[in-house]
C-alpha positions in Angstrom: 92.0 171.6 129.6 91.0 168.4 131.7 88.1 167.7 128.7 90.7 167.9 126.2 93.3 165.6 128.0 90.4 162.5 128.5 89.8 163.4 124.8 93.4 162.9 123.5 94.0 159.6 126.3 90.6 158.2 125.0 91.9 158.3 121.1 95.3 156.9 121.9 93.5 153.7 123.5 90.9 153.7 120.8 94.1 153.9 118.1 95.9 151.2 120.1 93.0 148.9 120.5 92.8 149.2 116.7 96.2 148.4 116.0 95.5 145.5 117.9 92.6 144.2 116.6 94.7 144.7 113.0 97.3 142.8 114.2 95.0 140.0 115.4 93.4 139.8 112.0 96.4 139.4 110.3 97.8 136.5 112.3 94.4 135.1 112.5 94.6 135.2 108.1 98.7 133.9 108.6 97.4 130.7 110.3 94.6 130.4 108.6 97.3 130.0 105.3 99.4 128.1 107.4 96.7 125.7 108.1 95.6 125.4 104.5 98.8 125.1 103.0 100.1 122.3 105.6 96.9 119.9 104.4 97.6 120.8 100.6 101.2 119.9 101.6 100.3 116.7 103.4 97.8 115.6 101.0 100.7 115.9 98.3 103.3 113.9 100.1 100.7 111.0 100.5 99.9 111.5 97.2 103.4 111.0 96.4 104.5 114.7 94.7 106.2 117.5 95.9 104.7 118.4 99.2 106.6 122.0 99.7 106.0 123.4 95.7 102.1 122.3 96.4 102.5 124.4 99.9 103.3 127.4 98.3 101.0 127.3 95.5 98.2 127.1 98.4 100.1 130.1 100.5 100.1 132.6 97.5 96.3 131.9 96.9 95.8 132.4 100.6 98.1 135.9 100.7 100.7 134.1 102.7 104.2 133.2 101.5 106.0 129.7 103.1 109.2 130.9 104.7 110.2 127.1 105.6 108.8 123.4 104.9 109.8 120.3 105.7 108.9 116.9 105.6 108.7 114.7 109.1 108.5 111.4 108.5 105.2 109.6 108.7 103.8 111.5 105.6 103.5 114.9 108.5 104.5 117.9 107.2 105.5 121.2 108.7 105.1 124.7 107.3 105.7 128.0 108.2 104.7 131.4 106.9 104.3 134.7 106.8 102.2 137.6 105.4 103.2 139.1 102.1 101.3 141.7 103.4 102.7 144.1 106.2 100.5 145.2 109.6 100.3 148.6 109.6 98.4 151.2 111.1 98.2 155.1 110.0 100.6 153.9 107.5 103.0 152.8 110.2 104.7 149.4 109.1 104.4 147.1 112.5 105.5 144.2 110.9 104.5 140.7 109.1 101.9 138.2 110.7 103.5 134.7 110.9 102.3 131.4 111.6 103.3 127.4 112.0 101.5 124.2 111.1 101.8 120.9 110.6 99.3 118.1 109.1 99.8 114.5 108.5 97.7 111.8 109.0 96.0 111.0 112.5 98.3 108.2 112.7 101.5 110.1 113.0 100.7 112.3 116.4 
């Protein structure tokens, strides 16, 4: 019975660590999008078009959608987003990965 017990507590850690990893890689792939799509969205607003609709063109090719963006001032740029794909593990829905970043040039920190 004791064999059995360390079996089952070993595979409940085992499945938690690999929810966790899961959930790692997701946010890890969220601000990875986030990243991406706040340089598009800078690059854009210096370029003088639509900083946001070039944001979200860059989250969809990254499998992210932009949940906000705004423009700060000083040609910086803030975007959020989140996964259009849910974490899930054993078919469990956990939730969305989300991120935040912002880009604009070096002279606006």
């Amino acid at each position: 019975m004791l064999v059995l017990g360390v079996i089952a507590a070993v595979l409940v850690l085992a499945l938690g660590l690999a929810a966790l990893a899961h959930a790692q890689a997701a946010r890890g792939a969220a601000q990875a999008g986030a990243d991406l799509a706040a340089l598009a969205a800078a690059t854009a607003a210096r370029d003088g078009s639509d900083p946001c609709g070039r944001a979200r063109e860059v989250a969809a090719r990254n499998a992210v959608a932009v949940t906000a963006c705004a423009e700060q001032g000083g040609g910086v740029v803030r975007v959020d987003v989140a996964s259009t794909t849910g974490v899930a593990v054993l078919g469990v829905a956990l939730g969305r990965a989300t991120a935040a970043a912002r880009a604009g040039p070096a002279t606006a920190r």
